[in-house]
C-alpha positions in Angstrom: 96.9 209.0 96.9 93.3 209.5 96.8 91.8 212.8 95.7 88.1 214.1 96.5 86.7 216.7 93.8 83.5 218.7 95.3 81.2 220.1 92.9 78.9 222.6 93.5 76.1 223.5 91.0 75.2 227.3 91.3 72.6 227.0 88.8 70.6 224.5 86.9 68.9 225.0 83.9 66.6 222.2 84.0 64.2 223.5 81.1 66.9 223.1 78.5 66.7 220.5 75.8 69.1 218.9 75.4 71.1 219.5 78.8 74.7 219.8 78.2 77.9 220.4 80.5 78.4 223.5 78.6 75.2 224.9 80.1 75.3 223.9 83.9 77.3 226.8 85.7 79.3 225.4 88.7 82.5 226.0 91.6 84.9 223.2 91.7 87.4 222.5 94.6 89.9 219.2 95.0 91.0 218.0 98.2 94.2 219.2 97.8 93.1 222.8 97.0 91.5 225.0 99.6 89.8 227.4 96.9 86.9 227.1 95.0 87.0 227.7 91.3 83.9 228.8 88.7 83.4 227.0 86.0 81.3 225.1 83.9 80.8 221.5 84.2 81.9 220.5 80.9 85.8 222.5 82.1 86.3 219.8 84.5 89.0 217.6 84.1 88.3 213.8 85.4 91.6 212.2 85.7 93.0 211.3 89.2 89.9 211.6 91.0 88.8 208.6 93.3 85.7 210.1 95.0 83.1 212.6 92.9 80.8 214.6 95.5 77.9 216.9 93.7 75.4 219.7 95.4 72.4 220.8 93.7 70.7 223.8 94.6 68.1 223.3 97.1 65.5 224.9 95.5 65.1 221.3 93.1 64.7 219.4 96.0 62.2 219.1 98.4 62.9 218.6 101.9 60.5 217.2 104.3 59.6 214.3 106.3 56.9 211.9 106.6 55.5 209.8 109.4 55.6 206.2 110.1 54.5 204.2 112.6 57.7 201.7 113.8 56.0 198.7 113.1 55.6 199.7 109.6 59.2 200.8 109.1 60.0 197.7 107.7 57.5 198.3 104.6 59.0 201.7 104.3 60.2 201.4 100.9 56.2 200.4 99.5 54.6 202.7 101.5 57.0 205.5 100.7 55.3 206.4 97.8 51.7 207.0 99.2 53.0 209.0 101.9 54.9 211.7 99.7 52.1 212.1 97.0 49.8 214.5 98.9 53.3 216.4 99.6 53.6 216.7 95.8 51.7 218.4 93.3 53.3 216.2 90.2 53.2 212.2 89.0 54.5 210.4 91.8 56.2 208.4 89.1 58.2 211.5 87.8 60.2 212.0 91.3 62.9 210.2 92.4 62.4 209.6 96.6 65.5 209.5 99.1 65.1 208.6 102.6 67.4 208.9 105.6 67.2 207.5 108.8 64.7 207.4 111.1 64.2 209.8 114.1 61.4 208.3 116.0 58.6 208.0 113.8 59.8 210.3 111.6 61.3 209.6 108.5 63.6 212.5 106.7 62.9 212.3 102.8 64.4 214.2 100.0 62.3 214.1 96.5 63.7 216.2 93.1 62.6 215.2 89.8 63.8 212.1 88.0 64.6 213.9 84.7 66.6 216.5 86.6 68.8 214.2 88.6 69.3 211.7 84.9 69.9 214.6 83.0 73.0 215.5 85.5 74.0 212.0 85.8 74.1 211.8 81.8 76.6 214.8 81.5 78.6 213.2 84.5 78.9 210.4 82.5 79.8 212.2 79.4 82.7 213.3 81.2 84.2 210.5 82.6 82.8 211.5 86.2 80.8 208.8 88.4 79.9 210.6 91.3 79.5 208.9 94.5 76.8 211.2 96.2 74.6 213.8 95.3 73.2 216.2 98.0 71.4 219.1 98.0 72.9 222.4 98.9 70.9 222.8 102.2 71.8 219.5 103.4 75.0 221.2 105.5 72.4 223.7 107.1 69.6 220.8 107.9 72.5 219.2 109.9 73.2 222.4 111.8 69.5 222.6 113.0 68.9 219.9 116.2 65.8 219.4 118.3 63.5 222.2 118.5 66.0 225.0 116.8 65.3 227.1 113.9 67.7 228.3 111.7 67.5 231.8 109.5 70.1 232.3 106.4 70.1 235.4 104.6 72.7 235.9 102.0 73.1 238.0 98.6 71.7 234.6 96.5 68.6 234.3 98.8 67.1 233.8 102.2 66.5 230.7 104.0 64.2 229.3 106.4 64.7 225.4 108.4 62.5 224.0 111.3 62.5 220.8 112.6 58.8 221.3 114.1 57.4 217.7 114.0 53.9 219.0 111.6 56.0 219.7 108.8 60.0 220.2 109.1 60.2 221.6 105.6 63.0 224.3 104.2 61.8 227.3 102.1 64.0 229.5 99.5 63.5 232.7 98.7 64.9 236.0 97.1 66.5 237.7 100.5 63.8 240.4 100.2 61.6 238.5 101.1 63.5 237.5 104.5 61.1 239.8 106.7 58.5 237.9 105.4 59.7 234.3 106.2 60.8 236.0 109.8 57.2 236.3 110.6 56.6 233.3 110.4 58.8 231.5 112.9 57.7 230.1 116.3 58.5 232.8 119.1 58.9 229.7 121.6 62.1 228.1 119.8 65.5 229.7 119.4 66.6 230.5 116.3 70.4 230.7 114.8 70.5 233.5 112.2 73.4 233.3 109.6 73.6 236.9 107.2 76.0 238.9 105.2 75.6 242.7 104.9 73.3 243.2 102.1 72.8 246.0 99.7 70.7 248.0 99.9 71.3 249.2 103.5 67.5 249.4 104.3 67.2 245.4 103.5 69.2 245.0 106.7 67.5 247.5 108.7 64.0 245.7 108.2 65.4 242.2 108.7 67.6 243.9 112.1 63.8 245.5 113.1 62.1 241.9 112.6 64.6 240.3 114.5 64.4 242.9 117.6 60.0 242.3 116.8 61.1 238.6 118.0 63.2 239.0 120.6 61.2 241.0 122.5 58.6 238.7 122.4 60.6 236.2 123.9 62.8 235.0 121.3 66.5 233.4 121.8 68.5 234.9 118.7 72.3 234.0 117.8 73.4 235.9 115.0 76.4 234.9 113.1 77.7 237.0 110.4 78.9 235.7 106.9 81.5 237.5 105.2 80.6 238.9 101.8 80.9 236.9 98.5 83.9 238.2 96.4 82.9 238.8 92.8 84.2 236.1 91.0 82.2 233.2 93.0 79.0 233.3 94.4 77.4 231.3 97.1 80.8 231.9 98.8 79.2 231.6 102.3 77.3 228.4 101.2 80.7 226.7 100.2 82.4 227.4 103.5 79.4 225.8 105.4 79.9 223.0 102.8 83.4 222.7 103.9 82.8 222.7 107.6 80.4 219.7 106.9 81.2 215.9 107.4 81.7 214.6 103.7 78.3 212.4 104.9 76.0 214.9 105.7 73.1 214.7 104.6 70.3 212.8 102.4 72.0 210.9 99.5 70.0 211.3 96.5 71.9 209.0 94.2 69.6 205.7 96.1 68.0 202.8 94.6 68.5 202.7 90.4 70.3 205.7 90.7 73.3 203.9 93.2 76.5 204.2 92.4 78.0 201.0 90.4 80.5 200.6 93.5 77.9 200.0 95.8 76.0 197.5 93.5 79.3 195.6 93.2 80.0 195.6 96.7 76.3 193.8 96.8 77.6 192.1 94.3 80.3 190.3 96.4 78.5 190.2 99.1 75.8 187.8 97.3 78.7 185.9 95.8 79.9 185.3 99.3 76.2 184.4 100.5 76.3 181.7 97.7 79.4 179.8 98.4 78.9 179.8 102.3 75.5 178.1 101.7 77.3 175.6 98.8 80.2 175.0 101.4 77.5 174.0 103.9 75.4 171.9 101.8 78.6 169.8 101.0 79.3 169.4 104.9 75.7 168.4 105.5 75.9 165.9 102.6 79.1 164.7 103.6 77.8 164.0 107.5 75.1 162.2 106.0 77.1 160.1 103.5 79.8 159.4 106.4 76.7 158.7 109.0 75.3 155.9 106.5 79.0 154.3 105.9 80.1 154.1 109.5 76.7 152.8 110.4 76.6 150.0 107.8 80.2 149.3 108.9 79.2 149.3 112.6 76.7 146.2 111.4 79.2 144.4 109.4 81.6 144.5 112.5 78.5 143.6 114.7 77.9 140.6 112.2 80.9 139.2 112.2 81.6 139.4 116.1 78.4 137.6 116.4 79.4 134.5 114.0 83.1 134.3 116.2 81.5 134.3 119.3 79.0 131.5 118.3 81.9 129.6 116.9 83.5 130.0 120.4 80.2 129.4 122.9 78.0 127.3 120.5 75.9 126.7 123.7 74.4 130.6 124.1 71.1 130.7 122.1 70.9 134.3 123.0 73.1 136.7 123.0 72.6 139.8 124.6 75.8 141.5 125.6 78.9 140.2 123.4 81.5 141.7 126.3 80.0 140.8 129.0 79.0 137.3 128.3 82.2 136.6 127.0 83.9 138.1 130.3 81.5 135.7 132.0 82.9 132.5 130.2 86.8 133.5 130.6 86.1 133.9 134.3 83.8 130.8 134.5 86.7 129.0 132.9 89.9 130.5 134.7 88.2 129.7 138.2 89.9 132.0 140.7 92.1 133.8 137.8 94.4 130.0 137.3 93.1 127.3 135.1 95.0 123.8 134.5 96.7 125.7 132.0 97.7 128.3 133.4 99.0 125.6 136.4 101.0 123.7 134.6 102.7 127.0 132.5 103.6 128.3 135.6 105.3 125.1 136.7 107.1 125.0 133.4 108.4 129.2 133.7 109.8 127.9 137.7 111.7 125.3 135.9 112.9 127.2 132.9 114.6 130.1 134.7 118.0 128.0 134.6 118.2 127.6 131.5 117.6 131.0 130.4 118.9 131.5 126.7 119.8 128.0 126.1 116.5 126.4 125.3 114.4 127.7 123.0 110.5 127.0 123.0 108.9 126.0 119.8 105.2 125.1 120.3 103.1 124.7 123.1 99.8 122.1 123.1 97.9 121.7 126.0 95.1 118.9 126.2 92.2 119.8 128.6 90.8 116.3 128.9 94.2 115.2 130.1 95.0 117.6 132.2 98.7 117.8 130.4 101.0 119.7 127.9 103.9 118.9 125.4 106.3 121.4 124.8 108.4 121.1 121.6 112.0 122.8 122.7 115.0 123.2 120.7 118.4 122.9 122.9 122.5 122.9 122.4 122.6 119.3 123.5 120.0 116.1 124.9 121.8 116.8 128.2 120.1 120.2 128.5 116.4 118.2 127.8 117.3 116.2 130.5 118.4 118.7 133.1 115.0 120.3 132.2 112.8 117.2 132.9 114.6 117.0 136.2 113.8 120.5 137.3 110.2 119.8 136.7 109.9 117.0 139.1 108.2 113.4 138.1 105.3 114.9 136.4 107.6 115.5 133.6 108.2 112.9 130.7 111.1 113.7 128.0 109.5 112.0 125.0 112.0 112.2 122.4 114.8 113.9 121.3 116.3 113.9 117.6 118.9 115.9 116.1 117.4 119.4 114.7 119.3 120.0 111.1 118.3 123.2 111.3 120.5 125.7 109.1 120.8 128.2 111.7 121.8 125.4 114.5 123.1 122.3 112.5 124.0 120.4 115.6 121.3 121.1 118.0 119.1 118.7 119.2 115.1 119.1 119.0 112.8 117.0 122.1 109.4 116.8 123.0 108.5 117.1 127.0 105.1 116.1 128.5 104.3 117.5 131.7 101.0 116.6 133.7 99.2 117.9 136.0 99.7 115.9 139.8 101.3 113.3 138.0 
């Protein structure tokens, strides 16, 4: 049975040197429990898990979008660069750059830093833990916010504004204090979702509740939800349950590029692999074709050859030959007349005459001379009386020209003759 583990990062201490599991704070949940748990990543146990899900805190990654043309999409991943360095204020080569897809001609991008995301892959590793995805923790609020909405989150961690204005869609975090603040600076003329616990102190609430009403009657569309508080063992409790309302796929993958996961590559892997062998199997039909296409075409001549050489043996007097079939149709029906040749006569005369003696006589050989206009038949019979009664049936054209005894094993005592037959005679 498969089991999920979610980890969520509360807090990362990405000045420390060296990073170690001991020192990344976190809340753990399995697919088969329905509670998270604090701990520290280096508590984790890593057996039995098929599918590793991590969430940073937002406030390592930055958030934003960038703008390409679609005919350029295609060159995305070179461009990509250029595009995200005036949005930074570090080496372009320290950052590691995650897109999603495209809306238009906008182009959602995540960026953290490279050392931050190997340092958490290293003490993944350490423990035996290959995660599949890495988001961050605001990715489950992005994916609430659709169109032109706006979306306000104020909870005892920190506040939170997302827009999706087309300038500059970009997330900010703060300490919730400073929530009046970030209030001020949303667009009157989009509604806005607001997500808050009760804070502490009461007067906290009061300012952001008199903000709010500021809005609202200036035009605003407000639709408050309220959080429940976070108990005192985990914090970020409201996070987590919008973590758990969220598709598993929410979200910007950060884990893209050299940073993929090693199933991915391998199912490249196999993918290339079957590429290959398709294109070998192919080149070995195509070579095969080719090879069979030369043979049968050389045997095609051979056959061509040799009908040639018999049909010159057969009509010497064609110089040219065009058209094997026909012209040897032609010479069959020049020579059979109206379909009956002498031959053909004469054979017919000798099958009238036969019909008596049907499985009594037994017919050797037949010659036939052209010139002559006759034909002998060498016949094998019980007795010379048999002969005789056959040369009757045929009529005076028929001559019985000798008869001998046969000595044959299989009919000692037959008798063996030799009948001519002629044509009008």
């Amino acid at each position: 049975m498969s089991e999920f583990l979610f980890i969520h990062i509360t807090d990362f201490p990405h000045n420390k040197d060296p990073l170690t599991a001991e020192l990344i704070p976190c809340v753990i949940r399995s697919s088969s429990e329905s509670a998270w748990n604090a701990c520290t990543l280096a508590d984790i146990n890593s057996d039995g898990f098929t599918s590793v899900t991590v969430y940073i805190p937002g406030l390592h990654v930055l958030s934003t979008h960038v703008c390409v043309p679609k005919a350029q999409l295609k060159y995305l991943p070179k461009i990509l660069p250029f595009l995200c360095e005036e949005k930074l204020a570090c080496d372009i080569d320290s950052v590691h750059i995650a897109t999603g897809r495209p809306q238009g001609e906008l182009v959602p991008v995540r960026i953290t830093q490279r050392s931050l995301l190997e340092g958490l892959l290293k003490c993944l590793q350490a423990l035996g833990l290959s995660p599949d995805a890495v988001y961050a923790d605001n990715e489950p609020f992005i994916s609430l916010v659709q169109g032109d909405q706006q979306l306000l989150w104020v909870d005892e961690q920190g506040s939170l504004i997302i827009t999706h204005e087309a300038s500059q869609p970009t997330p900010f975090c703060s300490i919730p204090e400073q929530a009046p603040t970030l209030i001020n600076t949303l667009n009157t003329q989009q509604p806005l979702f607001v997500y808050r616990q009760t804070l502490s102190p009461d007067t906290l609430n009061s300012t952001i509740t008199l903000a709010l009403e500021k809005l609202i009657s200036q035009g605003m569309t407000v639709v408050e939800h309220s959080l429940p508080r976070s108990n005192g063992n985990i914090s970020h409790l409201a996070r987590l349950e919008a973590i758990d309302s969220s598709p598993l796929n929410t979200g910007i993958n950060l884990l893209t590029g050299t940073y993929a996961p090693n199933k991915t590559q391998g199912t490249n892997v196999r993918w290339q692999l079957l590429a290959l062998t398709a294109t070998l199997l192919l080149g070995l039909n195509v070579l095969y074709l080719m090879a069979s296409g030369y043979f049968f075409s050389a045997r095609a001549d051979q056959l061509q050859a040799a009908t040639e050489t018999l049909y010159r043996q057969y009509f010497p007097q064609d110089q040219r030959i065009v058209n094997i079939r026909t012209q040897t149709q032609n010479h069959l029906n020049s020579t059979t007349g109206n379909g009956q040749s002498d031959f053909f006569v004469l054979l017919n005369e000798v099958h009238n005459g036969w019909g008596q003696f049907d499985n009594q006589l037994t017919l050797k050989s037949i010659r036939f001379n052209k010139s002559r206009q006759e034909m002998l038949l060498d016949i094998e019979s019980d007795s010379i009386q048999q002969l005789d009664q056959l040369r009757r049936s045929l009529g005076d054209q028929a001559e019985l020209l000798s008869a001998s005894e046969s000595n044959l094993p299989n009919n000692p005592n037959g008798i063996r003759g030799r009948l001519k037959i002629a044509k009008g005679s």
